[in-house]
N, C-alpha and C positions, 0 to 999 in steps of 0.2 A: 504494500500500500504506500502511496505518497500523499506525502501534506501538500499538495497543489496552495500556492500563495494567496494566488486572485481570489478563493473560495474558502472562506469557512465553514466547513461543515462540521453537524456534531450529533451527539445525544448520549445518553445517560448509560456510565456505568453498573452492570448489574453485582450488587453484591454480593449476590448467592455464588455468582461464578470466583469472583475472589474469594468466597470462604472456604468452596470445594476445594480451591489448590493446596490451602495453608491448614487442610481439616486435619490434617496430623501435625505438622510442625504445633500447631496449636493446643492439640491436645497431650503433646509429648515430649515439648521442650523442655530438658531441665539445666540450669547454668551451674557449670563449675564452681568449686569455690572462687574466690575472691584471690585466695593468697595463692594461686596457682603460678610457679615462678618457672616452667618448664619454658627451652626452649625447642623452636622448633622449624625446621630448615624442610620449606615446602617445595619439591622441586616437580614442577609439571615432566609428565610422562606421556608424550605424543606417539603413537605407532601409526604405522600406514594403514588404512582401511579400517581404523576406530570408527565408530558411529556415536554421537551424543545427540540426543535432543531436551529442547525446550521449549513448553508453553508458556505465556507471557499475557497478560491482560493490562494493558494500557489505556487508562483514561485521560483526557484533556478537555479543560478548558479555555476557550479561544476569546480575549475580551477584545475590540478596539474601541478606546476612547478618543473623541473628536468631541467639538464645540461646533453648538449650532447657529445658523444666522444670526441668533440672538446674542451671542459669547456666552451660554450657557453649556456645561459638560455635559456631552450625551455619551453612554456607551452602548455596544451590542456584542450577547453573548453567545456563544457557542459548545456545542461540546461534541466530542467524538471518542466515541468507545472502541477498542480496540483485542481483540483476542486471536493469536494465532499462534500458529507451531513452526521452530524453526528447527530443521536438520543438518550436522556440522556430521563431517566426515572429513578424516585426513587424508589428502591423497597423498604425501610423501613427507621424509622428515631427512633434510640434510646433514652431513655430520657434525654439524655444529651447534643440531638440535633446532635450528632455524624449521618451522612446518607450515605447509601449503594449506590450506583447509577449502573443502567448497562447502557453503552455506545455502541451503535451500528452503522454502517456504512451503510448509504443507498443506497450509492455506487457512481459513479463519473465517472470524465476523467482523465485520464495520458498523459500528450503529452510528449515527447521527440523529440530529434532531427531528430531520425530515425521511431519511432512507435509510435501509437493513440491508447490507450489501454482503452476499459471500465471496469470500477473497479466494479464488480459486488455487489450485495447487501449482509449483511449478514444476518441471520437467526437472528430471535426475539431472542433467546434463545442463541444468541453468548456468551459464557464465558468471559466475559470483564466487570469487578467490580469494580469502582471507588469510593475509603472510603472516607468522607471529614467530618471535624470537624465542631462544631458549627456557624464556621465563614467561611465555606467555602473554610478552607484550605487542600491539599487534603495530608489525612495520608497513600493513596497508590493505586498505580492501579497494579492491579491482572488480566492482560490476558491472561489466560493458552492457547487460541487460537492462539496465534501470538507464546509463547513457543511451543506448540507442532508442529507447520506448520516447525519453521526455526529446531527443531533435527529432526523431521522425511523426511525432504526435499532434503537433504543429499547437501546444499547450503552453508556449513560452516559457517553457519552465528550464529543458536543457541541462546544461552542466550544475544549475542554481539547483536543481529538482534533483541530485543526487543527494545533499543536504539532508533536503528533509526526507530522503525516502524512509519509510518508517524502518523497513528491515534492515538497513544498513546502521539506523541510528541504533537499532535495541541488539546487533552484534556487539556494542560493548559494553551493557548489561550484561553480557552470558559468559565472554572471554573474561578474567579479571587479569589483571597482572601480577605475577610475585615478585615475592622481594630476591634480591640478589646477593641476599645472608643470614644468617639465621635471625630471626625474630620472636620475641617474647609481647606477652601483653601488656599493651601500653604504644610499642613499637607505630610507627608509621614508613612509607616508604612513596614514593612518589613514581610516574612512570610520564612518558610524554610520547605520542604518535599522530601522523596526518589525519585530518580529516577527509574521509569515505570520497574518493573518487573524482578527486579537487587538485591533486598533485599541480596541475600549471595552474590553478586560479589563488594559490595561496601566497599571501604576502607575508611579511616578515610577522613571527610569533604566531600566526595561524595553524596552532595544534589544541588538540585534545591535552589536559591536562589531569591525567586520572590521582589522586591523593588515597591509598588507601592505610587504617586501619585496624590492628586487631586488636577486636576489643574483649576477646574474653574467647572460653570454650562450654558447648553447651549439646547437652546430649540429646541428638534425635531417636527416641525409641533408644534399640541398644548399642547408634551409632554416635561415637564421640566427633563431634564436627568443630571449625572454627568459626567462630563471630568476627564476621571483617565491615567497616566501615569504608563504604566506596565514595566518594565524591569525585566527579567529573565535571568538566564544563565543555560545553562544545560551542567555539567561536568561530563566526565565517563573516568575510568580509569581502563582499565580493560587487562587481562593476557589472552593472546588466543595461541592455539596452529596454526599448521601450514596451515590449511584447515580454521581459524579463529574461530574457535569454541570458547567460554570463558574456561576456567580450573580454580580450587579452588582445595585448598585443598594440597594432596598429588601430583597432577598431577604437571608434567612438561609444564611452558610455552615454546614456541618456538619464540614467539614476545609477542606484547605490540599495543596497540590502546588507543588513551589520545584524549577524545574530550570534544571541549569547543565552547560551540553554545548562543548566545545574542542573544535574543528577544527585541526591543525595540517595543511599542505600545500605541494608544492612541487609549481609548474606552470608549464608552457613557454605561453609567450601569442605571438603577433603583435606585433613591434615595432609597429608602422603604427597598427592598431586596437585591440591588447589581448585581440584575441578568444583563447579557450582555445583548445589543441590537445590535449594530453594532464597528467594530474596524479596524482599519488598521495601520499596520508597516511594520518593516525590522526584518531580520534576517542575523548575520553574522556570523561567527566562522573558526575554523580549526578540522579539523584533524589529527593528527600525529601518521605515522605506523611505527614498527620498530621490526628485527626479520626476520624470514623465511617469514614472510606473508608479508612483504614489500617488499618482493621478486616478487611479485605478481602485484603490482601496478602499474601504468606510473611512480608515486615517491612516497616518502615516506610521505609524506604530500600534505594535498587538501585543497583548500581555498573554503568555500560556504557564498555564499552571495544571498540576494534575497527578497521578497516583499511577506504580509500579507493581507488578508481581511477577513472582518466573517461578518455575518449578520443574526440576526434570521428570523427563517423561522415559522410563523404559522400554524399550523395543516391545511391540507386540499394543502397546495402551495408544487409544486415540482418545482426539477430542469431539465431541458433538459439535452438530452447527450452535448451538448455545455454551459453548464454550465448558461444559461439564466433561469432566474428568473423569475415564473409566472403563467408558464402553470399550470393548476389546475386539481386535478383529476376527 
């Protein structure tokens, strides 16, 4: 799915489906002591032809505030629900531990305020390559699938519409990065990588900035996991013409789009590998439009705010068109 700019769409997150994912971490988390002083050196284990997946349920709220002929504040609200499954498979791991990953969508629901939309599956063989380095930190996603849909779609959205595509924004929800020494609680560690499929549109300092974390350890059932605190930001600063397209180079912009999106999260990982198990946060940011293409908008800036959840899903479990957990094939 992609957050198309010129369009906010939305509608209301179901709660039920969020409770079904977190129905055991809820009923079965219990936290470590306090004085827990172990350390613990997490070293991702990537093999070729691994398979992991994840279900995720993303809600958003879409506000734009403007002033009317009057110079009174008006705003309009939006919201957009989101539930899908994404499939990561390693296709190779070089000897420096350096792994290729393809990322595919199994597909989902969109709710908004006016439409119920099923997000169809993609094809095994979807163009969508996620590089990550020995620790798990990722050195780039490569979707030619989501570039070629937003220039051939004639949706003005183009290289800008890699951004916001949803599936590329919630691969760094699933990947987290480790640390590159051993760590005890209390510990933080920091990671930095491109944003999603932008490599020539990115100016100086335009990366991801992930901060994670450990805050504790906590038993799922009779499994001991880590408490990690994830915080990210994702910044994009990009020149578009009037249709929103991005421009480099010799081209003329006609505006400007400056976005700046916070992830906060807490997620149980695998002492061992770091892999995710289950997580849930917020998401907050702006967007700021300026130029012929904010000509376009209700205003020239949009407020999003909204709520995270992920939960692995093992081979063999689907999810309903309602986003419930369970049914099996």
């Amino acid at each position: 799915m992609r957050y198309d700019l010129p369009r906010a769409a939305a509608g209301p997150l179901n709660a039920t489906v969020a409770a079904a994912c977190f129905l055991y971490a809820l009923t079965a988390a219990v936290a470590a002591p306090p004085n827990d002083a172990r350390v613990f050196s997490i070293v991702p284990q990537p093999t070729a032809g691994k398979t992991l997946r994840y279900y995720t349920v993303n809600g958003l709220t879409l506000t734009y505030r403007a002033k009317d002929d009057s110079g009174k504040e008006a705003s309009f609200t939006s919201r957009v629900a989101l539930s899908i499954t994404l499939r990561y498979k390693v296709l190779d791991v070089a000897p420096d531990g350096k792994a290729r990953i393809s990322v595919v969508s199994e597909g989902g629901k969109a709710r908004t305020d006016t439409s119920d939309e099923t997000l169809a599956p993609e094809k095994d063989d979807y163009p969508r390559v996620v590089q990550v380095d020995h620790y798990n930190r990722i050195l780039g996603i490569n979707d030619e699938g989501a570039a070629s849909q937003g220039k051939d779609s004639g949706s003005g959205q183009g290289a800008v519409g890699d951004i916001f595509s949803q599936t590329n924004l919630l691969i760094q929800t699933h990947l987290l990065p480790m640390p590159d020494h051993p760590v005890k609680i209390g510990d933080s560690w920091t990671a930095h990588y491109p944003l999603p499929a932008t490599q020539k549109l990115r100016k100086g300092g335009d990366d991801v900035v992930a901060t994670m974390t450990l805050v504790g350890v906590e038993m799922l059932g009779t499994q001991e996991t880590l408490k990690v605190k994830q915080v990210f930001t994702i910044p994009a600063d990009v020149d578009i013409d009037a249709r929103g397209d991005a421009v480099t180079g010799e081209h003329t912009a006609a505006g400007h789009v400056g976005v700046r999106m916070t992830y906060t999260i807490e997620a149980n990982i695998s002492p061992a590998d770091g892999k995710l198990i289950i997580s849930a946060g917020g998401v907050k940011g702006t967007v700021k439009f300026s130029g012929a293409y904010a000509k376009q908008m209700p205003s020239d800036s949009l407020e999003i705010g909204g709520s995270i959840t992920v939960s692995e899903l093992p081979e063999g479990v689907a999810t309903t068109g309602t986003g419930n957990v369970g049914a099996t094939h």
